[in-house]
N, C-alpha and C positions, 0 to 999 in steps of 0.2 A: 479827459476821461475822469478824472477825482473831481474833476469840479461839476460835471455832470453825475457823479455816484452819489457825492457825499452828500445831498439833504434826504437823500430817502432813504422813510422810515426814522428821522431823527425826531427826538421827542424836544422839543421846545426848553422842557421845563430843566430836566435833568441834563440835554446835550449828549445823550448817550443815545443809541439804534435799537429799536425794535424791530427786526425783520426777521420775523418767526414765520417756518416755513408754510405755504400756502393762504399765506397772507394777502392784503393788499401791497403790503411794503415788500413783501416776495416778488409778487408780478410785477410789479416797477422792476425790481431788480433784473427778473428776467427776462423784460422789455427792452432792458439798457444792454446784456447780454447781448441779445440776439441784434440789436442793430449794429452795436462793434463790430460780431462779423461778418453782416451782411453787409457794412460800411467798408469791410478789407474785401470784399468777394469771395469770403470763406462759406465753405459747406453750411451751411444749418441744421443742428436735428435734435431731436429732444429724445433718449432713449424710454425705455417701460417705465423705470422708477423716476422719470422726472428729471434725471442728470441733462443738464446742458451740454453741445457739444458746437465746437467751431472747426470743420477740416480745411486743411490746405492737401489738397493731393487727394490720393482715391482710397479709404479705409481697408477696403478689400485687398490691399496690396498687402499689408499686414505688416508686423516689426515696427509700428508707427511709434514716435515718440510726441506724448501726451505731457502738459504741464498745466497749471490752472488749481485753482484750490475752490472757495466757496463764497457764498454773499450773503450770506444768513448771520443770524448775532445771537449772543446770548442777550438778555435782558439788559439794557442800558450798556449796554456792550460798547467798544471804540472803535474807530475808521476803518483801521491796519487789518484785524485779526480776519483772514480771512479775502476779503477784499483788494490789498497788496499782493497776492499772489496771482490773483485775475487782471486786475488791471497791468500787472508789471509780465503777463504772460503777452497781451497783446501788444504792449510797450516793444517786450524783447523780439517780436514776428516783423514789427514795422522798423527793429534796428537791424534785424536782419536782410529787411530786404532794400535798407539804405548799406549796405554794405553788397548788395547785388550778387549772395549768395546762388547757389543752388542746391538745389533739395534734390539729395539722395532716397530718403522716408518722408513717409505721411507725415506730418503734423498736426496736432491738432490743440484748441484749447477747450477748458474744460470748468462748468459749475459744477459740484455735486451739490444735490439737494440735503436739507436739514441736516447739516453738518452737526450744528452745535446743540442738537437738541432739547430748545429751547420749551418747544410747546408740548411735546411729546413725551419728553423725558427719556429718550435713547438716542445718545451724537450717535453722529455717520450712516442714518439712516437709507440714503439715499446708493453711499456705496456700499454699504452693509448687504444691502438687498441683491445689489449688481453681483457681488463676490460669494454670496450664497452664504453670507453669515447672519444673517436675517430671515425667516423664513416667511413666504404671505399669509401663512396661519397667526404669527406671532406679529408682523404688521398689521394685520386686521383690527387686533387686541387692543391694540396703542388710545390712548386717550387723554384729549388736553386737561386743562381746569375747569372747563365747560361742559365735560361727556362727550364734545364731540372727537368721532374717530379718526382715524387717519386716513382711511377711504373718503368719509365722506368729506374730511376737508378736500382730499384728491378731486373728489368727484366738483365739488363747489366752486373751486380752482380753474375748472375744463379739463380734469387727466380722468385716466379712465383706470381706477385703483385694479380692476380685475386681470391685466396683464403685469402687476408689480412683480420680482421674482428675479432668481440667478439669470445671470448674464454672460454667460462664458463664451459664445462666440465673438462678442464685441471685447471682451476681455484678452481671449487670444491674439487681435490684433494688435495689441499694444507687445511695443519692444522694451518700451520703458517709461516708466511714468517721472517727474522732476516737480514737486509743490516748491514753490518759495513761501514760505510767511515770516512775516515776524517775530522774533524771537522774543519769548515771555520768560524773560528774566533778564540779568545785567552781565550774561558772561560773556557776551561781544565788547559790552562797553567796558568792563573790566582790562579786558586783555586788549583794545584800543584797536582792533576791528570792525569792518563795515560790513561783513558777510561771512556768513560759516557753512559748516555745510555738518546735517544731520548724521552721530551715531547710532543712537537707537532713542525710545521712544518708551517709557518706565512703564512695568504694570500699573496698573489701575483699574478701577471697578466704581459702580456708585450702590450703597446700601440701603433700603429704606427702613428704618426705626420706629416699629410703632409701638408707645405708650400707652396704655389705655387706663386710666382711671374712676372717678367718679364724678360727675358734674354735681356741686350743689354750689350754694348761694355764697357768697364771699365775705359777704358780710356779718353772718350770723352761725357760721362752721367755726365749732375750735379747731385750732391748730391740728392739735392731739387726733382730730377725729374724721381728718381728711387725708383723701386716697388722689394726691395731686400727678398728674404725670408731669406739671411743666418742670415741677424739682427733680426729678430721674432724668428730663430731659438736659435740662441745667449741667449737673451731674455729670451728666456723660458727653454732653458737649467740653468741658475741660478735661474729662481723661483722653479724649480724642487727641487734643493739643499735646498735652503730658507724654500718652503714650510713644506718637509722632516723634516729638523732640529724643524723647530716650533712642528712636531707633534711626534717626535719619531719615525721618519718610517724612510726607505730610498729609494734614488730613484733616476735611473742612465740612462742618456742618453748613452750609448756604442756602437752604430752603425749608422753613416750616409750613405745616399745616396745621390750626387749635381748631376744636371743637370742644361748646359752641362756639367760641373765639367772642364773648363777650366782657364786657372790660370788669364788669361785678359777678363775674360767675368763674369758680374751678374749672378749669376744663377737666371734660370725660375724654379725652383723645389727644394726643400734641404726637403727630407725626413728622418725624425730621431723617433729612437725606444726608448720609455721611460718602463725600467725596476723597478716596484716598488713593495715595500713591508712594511708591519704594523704586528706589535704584534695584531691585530686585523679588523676586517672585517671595523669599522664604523672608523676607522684612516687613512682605506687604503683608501675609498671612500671618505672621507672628503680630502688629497694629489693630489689623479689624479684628481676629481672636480676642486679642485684649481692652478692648473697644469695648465690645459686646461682653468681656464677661464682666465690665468696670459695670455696664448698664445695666445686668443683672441682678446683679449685688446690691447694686441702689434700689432697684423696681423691688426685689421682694423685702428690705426696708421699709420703703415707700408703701404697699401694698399694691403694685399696679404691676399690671399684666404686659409682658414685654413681646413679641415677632421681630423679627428679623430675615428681612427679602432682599438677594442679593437682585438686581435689577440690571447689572450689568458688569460685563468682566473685561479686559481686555490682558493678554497673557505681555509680557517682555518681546519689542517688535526692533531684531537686528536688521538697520538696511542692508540688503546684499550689499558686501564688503566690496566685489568687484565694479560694480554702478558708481557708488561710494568713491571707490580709488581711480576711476577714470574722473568723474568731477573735480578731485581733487589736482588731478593731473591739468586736466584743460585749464583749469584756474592759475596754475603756475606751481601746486603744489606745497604753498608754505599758509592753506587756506585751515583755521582751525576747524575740528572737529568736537562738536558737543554732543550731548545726550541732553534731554530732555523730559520734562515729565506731561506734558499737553500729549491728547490723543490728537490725530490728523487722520484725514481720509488714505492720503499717501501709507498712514498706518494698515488702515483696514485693506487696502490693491496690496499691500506686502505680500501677503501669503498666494496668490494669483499671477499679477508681474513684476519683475523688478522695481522697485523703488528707491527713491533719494528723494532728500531735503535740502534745500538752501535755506539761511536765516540771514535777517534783513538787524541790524544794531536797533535797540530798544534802551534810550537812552535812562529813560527811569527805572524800564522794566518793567512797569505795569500794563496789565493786562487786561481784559475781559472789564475794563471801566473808560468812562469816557477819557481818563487823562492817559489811557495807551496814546504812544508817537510814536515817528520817525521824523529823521530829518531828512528834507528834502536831498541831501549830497547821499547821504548813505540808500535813498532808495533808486537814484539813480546811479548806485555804485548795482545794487540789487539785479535793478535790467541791463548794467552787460553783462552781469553775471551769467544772469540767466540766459542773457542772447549768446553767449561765448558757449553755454554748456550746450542750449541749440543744437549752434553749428557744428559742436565738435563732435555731436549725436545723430545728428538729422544729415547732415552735408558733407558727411564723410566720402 
């Protein structure tokens, strides 16, 4: 299965993935998707927003226990994120039924689409919509670097964007949902673990900053008598850092946009997305506060016109403790528990169905770049993990 995932959508030059949703390197993915479970003789069926689905058993019976995470990437993205939780979902279905189990609930596996909201610019799109935290008014709106929308990529795709929208009935069936991914950071390898299992899941939100200045010529502008936004942008990119550090949180400017974005011209516009997050709701608000008023301060120095768009939020997501403590239990009990600051789709079903996380050792810790790993022992430490939590779910 990895050796059939791994070259698509891989970019040659960098060795990192592009598989932004409703791509061609998406349809690959969800080619490779659907023949896994038609390869196990599992159900097939692709819900309104696009989610991929694999059953074993009959949906309808309900209390189903669902695991699978997504196959999308951020920009130059690595193998793991995402990926490892799909392929180690149908790993753990076929350890289960070499162990000649029997299934008490439905099973099922599961893609959700544009997780990492690479082209769109809003993660967990796919289950956002399904959980009714997304509305098809506010999906309509969505737009890549191109103009084009999120319909009409649907529609270019073969999905048919006009039924996008909450999904509670299929929601209701689930009894429990189980993601494994990769853990994006070192505190398995730290504490010299191969698997942990999720406490909660840190606010976060992504901001867009927009500067607006004055375009003139570069060459021929005094100093004195220029209205630059890339210096307030500059500016407020290290108070970010600053602020961050002072409170324990972190927070990352990762994508600009300049206008004209030419190499002898001021730019009249430098718009920049501030990515942040806190082990706590009054941390994360006390950072972007002081973010924005660091950028203030510099913009009316500067002379340039400052907005501030919050673009997305997600509030502090406690796994149900009792999900949480039964995994812990199946596992033998002595399996640590972390908190983390990555949003998951398992984040966004929280407020819907039950939820829990597994996390797989991340030897370096890096993340969302081509040099994310695992090692091959600890990801087959992953699928009995995962197969053990299964059975101890499903087979009751």
């Amino acid at each position: 299965m990895w050796r059939d995932l791994r070259p698509i959508g891989r970019d040659a030059s960098t060795g990192g993935y592009r598989r932004y949703a409703w791509t061609a390197a998406d349809a690959d993915c969800r080619s490779w998707f659907r023949a896994q479970a038609e390869s196990r003789g599992l159900a097939y069926e692709t819900d309104r927003n696009g989610n991929q689905w694999a059953w074993l058993g009959d949906p309808a019976q309900g209390d189903a226990v669902v695991t699978g995470s997504h196959l999308d990437s951020v920009p130059d993205g690595g193998a793991f994120d995402g990926p490892l939780g799909v392929v180690t979902s149908f790993a753990a279905l076929d350890e289960l039924r070499r162990r000649g189990v029997e299934f008490t609930r439905p099973l099922a596996v599961t893609n959700f689409g544009d997780e990492e909201g690479a082209r769109f610019g809003l993660a967990c799109v796919g289950s956002r919509l399904s959980a009714g935290q997304l509305t098809r008014e506010k999906a309509y709106e969505l737009r890549d670097a191109d103009g084009i929308s999120l319909p009409q990529a649907m529609e270019a795709a073969g999905y048919d964007p006009a039924v996008i929208g909450p999904d509670p009935e299929r929601l209701a069936r689930i009894g429990a949902f189980v993601e494994l991914h990769v853990e994006q950071g070192r505190a398995l390898d730290l504490s010299g673990d191969a698997v942990g299992i999720a406490s909660a899941i840190w606010p976060h939100g992504r901001w867009r900053f927009d500067f607006a200045g004055e375009a003139n010529h570069a060459g021929t502008t005094r100093l004195a008598d220029r209205r630059d936004p890339m210096l307030t942008y500059a500016q407020t990119v290290l108070a970010a850092r600053q602020e961050a550090e002072l409170a324990g949180a972190v927070a990352t400017f990762g994508k600009i946009s300049v206008e004209p974005n030419g190499v002898n011209a001021i730019p009249s516009l430098v718009r920049g997305w501030l990515d942040s997050r806190a082990p706590d709701q009054a941390t994360l608000d006390t950072v972007v506060a002081a973010v924005e008023q660091a950028a203030r301060e510099r913009a009316e120095r500067d002379g340039v016109d400052l907005s501030v768009v919050q673009e997305s939020f997600t509030p502090v997501i406690e796994f149900e403790h009792a999900l949480r403590d039964e995994l812990n239990k199946i596992l033998g009990g002595a399996v640590p528990v972390l908190g983390t600051g990555a949003g998951h789709d398992a984040g966004i079903l929280s407020t819907s169905v039950p939820t829990a996380m597994l996390f797989v050792r991340n030897p370096t810790g890096v993340s969302h770049s081509p040099a994310e790993s695992a090692d091959e022992d600890d990801c087959v430490a992953g699928v009995l993990a995962l197969a053990d939590v299964l059975e101890g779910l499903a087979c009751r």
